[in-house]
Backbone bond lengths (Angstrom), bond angles and torsions (degrees), N, CA, C in turn:
res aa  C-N    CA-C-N  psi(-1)  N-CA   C-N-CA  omega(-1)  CA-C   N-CA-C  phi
1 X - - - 1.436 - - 1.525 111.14 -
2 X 1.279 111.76 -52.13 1.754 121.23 164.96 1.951 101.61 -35.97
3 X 0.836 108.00 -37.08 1.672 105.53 -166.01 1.300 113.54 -87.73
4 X 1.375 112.76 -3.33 1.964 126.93 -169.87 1.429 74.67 -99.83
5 X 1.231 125.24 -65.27 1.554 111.54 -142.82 1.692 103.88 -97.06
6 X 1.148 110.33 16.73 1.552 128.75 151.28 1.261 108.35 -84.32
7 X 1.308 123.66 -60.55 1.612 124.31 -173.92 1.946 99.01 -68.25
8 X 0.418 136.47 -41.64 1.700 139.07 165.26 1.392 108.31 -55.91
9 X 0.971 151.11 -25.13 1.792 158.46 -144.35 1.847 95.51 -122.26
10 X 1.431 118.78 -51.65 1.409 140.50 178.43 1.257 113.74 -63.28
11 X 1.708 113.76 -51.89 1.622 121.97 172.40 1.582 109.55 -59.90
12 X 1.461 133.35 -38.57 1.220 155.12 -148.60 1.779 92.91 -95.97
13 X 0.993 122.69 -57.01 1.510 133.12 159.03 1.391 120.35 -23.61
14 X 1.146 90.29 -68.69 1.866 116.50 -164.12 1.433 87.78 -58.72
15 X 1.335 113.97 -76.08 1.724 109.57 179.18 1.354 126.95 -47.09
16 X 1.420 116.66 -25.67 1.222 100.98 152.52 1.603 133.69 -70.03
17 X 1.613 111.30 -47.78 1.240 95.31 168.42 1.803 147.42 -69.98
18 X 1.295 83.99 19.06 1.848 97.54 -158.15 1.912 73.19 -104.44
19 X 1.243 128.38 -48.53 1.492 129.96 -159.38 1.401 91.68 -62.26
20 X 1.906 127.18 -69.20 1.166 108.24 178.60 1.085 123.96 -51.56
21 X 1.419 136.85 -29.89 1.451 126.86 -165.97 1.140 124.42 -74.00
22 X 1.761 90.92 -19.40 1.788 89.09 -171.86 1.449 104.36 -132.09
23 X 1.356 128.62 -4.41 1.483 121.96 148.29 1.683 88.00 106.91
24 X 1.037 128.31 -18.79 1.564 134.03 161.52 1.591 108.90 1.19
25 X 1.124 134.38 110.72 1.601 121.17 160.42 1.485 133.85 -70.02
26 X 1.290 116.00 52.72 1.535 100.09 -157.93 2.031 60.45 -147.63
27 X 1.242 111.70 140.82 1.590 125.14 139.18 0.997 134.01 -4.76
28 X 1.086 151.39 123.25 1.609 133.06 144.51 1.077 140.25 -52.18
29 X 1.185 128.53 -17.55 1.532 146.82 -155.35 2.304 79.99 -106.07
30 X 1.324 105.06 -47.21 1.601 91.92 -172.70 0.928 105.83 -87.94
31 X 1.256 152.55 28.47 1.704 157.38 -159.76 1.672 88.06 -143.60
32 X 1.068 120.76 -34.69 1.651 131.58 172.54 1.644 107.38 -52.25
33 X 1.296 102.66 -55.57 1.386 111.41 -152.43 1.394 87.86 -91.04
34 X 1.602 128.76 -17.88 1.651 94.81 166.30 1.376 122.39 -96.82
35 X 1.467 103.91 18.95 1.850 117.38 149.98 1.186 111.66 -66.30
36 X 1.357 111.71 -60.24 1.388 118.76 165.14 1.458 135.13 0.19
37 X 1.482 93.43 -93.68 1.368 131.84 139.51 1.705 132.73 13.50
38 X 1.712 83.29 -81.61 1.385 126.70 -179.28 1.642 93.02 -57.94
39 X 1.651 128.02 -71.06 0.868 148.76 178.19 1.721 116.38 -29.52
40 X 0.895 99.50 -66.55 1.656 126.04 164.23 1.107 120.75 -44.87
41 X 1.292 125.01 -54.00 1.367 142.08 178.54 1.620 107.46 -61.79
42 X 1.472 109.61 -38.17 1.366 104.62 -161.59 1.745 98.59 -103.72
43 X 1.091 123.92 -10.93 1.403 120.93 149.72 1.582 122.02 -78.15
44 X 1.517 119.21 -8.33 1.506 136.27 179.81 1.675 113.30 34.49
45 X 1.609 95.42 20.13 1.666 109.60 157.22 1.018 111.65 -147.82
46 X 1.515 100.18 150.38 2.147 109.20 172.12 2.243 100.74 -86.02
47 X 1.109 87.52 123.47 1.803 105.30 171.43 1.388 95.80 -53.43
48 X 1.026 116.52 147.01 1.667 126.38 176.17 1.603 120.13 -55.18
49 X 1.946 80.18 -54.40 1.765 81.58 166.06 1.088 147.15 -56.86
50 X 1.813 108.95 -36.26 1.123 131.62 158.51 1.485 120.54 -31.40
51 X 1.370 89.19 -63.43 1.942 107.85 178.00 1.685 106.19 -64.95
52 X 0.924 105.47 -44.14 2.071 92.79 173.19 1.140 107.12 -44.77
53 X 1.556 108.37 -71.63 1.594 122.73 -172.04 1.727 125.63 -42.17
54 X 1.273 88.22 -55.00 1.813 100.69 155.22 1.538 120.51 -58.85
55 X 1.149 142.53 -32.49 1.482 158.31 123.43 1.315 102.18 5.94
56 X 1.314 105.83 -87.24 1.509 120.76 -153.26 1.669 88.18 -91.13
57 X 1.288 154.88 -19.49 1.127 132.81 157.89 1.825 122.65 -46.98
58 X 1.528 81.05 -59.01 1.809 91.16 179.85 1.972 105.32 -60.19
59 X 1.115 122.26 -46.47 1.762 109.23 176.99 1.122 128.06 -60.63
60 X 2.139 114.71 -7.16 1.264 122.12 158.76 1.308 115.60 -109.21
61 X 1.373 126.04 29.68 1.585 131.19 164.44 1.354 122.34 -51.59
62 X 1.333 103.29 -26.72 1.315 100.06 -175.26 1.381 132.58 -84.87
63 X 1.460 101.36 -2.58 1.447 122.44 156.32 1.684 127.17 -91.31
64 X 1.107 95.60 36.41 1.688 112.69 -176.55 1.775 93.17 -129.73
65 X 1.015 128.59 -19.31 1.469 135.02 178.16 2.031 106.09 -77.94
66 X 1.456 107.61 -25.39 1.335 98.00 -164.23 2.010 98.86 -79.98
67 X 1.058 101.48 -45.21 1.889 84.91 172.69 1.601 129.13 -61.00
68 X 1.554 105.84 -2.50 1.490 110.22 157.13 1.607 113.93 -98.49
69 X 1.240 129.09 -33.59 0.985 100.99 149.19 1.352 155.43 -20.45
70 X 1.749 100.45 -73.54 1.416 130.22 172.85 1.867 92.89 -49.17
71 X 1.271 131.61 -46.85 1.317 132.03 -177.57 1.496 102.38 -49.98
72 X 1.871 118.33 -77.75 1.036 108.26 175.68 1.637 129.22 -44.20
73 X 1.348 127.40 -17.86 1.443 131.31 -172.76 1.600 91.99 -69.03
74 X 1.528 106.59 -51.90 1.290 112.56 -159.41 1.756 119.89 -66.92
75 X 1.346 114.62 -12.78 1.544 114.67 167.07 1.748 95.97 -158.51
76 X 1.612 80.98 85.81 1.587 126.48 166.64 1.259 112.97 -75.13
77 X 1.981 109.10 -51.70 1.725 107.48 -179.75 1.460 113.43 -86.49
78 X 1.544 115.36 -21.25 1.636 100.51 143.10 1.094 139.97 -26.60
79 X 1.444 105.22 -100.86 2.308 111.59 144.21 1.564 106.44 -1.73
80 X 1.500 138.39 -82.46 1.098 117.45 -174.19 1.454 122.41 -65.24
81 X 1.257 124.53 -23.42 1.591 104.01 173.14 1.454 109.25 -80.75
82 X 1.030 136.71 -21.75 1.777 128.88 160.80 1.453 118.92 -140.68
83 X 1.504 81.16 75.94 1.666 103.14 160.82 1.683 108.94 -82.78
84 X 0.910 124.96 -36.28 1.492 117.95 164.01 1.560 128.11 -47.26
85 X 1.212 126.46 -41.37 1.210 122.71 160.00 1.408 134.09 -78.82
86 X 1.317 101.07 -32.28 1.590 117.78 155.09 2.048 109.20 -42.09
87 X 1.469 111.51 -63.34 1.370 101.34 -166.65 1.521 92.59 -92.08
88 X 1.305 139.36 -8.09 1.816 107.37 152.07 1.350 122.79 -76.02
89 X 1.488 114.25 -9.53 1.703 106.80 164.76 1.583 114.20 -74.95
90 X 1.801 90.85 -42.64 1.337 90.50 -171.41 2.364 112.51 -49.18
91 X 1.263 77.73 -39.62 1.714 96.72 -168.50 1.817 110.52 -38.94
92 X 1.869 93.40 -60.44 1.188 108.37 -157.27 1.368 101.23 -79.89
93 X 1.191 144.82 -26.35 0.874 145.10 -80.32 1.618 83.22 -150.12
94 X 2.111 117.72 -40.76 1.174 131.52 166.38 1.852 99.00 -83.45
95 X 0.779 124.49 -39.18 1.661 128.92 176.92 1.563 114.81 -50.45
96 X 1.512 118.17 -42.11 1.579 136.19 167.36 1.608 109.04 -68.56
97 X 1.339 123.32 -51.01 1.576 115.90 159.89 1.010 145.02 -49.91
98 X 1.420 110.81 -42.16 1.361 113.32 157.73 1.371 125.18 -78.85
99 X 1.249 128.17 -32.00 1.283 139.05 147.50 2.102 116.96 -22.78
100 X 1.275 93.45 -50.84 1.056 104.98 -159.21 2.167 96.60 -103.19
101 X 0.745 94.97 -26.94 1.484 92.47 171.00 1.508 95.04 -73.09
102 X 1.309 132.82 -67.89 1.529 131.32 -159.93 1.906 86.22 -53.31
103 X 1.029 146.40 -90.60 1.241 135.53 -178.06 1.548 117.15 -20.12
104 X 0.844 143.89 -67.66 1.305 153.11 170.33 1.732 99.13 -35.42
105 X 1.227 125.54 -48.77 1.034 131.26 -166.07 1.677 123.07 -76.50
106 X 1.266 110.72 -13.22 1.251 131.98 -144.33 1.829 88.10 -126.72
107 X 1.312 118.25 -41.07 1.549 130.38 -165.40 1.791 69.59 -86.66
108 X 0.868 142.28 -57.30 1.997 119.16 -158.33 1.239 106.02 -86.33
109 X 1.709 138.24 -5.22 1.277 134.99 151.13 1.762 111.65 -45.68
110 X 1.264 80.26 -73.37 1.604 94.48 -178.45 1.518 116.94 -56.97
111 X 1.420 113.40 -29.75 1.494 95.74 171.47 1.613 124.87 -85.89
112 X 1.646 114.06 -12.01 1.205 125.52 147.26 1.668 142.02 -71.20
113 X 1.242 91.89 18.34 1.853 113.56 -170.71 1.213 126.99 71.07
114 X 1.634 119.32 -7.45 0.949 131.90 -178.88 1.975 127.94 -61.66
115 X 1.163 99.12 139.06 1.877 96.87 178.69 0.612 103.04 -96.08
116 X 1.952 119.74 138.36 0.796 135.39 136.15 1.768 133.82 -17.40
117 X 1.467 100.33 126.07 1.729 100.81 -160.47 1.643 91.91 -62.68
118 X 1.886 110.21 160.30 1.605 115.60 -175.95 1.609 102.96 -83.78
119 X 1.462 109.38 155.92 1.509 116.97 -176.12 1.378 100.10 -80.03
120 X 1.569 111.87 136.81 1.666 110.43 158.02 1.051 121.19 -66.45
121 X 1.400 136.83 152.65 1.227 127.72 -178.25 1.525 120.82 -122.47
C-alpha cells in the first residue's frame, strides 16, 4: 500500500516539476495523472494496491470540495455582480460535457465492436 501511494505522490511530483520547469499551463497534479495514465496503460492493469488506495481516496473526495468552497465564500460580492456569466458558463459549459462524453462514448463502442443500443419506437 506504501508503494500505491508512493507511485501517486511521484506521478503528482513529476507534473509538478516538468510545469515549473517549463512554464507549461496545465497543473501539475493533471500532468501527474497523465503519468498515471501512461503508467497504467502500459501495465493494462490497476495493482490492487493501487486500487485500494484510490478507493479510499475517492470516499474522501468530498473533502477536497471544502477549500473551494471557502474560495467561493471568499468572493461572494464577486458572484453577485456576475452571476450571469457565471451560470451561462456554468450552463454551457455542463451542456459541452455531456455532449462530449456521449460522443466519446459511442466512438469506444464502435471501436470495441460493439452495437449501437436499438431505438425505441
Amino acid at each position: 500500500m506504501v508503494h500505491a501511494i508512493l507511485a501517486l505522490l511521484v506521478c503528482q511530483l513529476l507534473g509538478e516539476v516538468i510545469v515549473r520547469a517549463t512554464g507549461v499551463p496545465i497543473p501539475g497534479p493533471v500532468l501527474g495523472t497523465f503519468f498515471m495514465l501512461a503508467a497504467l496503460a502500459a501495465l493494462r492493469e490497476v495493482p490492487e494496491a493501487l486500487n485500494a488506495v484510490a478507493g479510499v481516496l475517492l470516499s474522501h473526495l468530498s473533502l477536497l470540495f471544502v477549500p473551494a468552497g471557502v474560495g467561493v465564500m471568499l468572493h461572494v460580492a464577486r458572484i453577485r455582480t456576475e452571476w450571469l456569466p457565471l451560470l451561462a458558463a456554468l450552463f454551457v459549459s455542463t451542456a459541452l460535457t455531456i455532449a462530449v462524453t456521449a460522443l466519446v462514448f459511442f466512438w469506444v463502442m464502435r471501436r470495441m465492436g460493439l452495437h449501437e443500443p436499438e431505438q425505441r419506437s
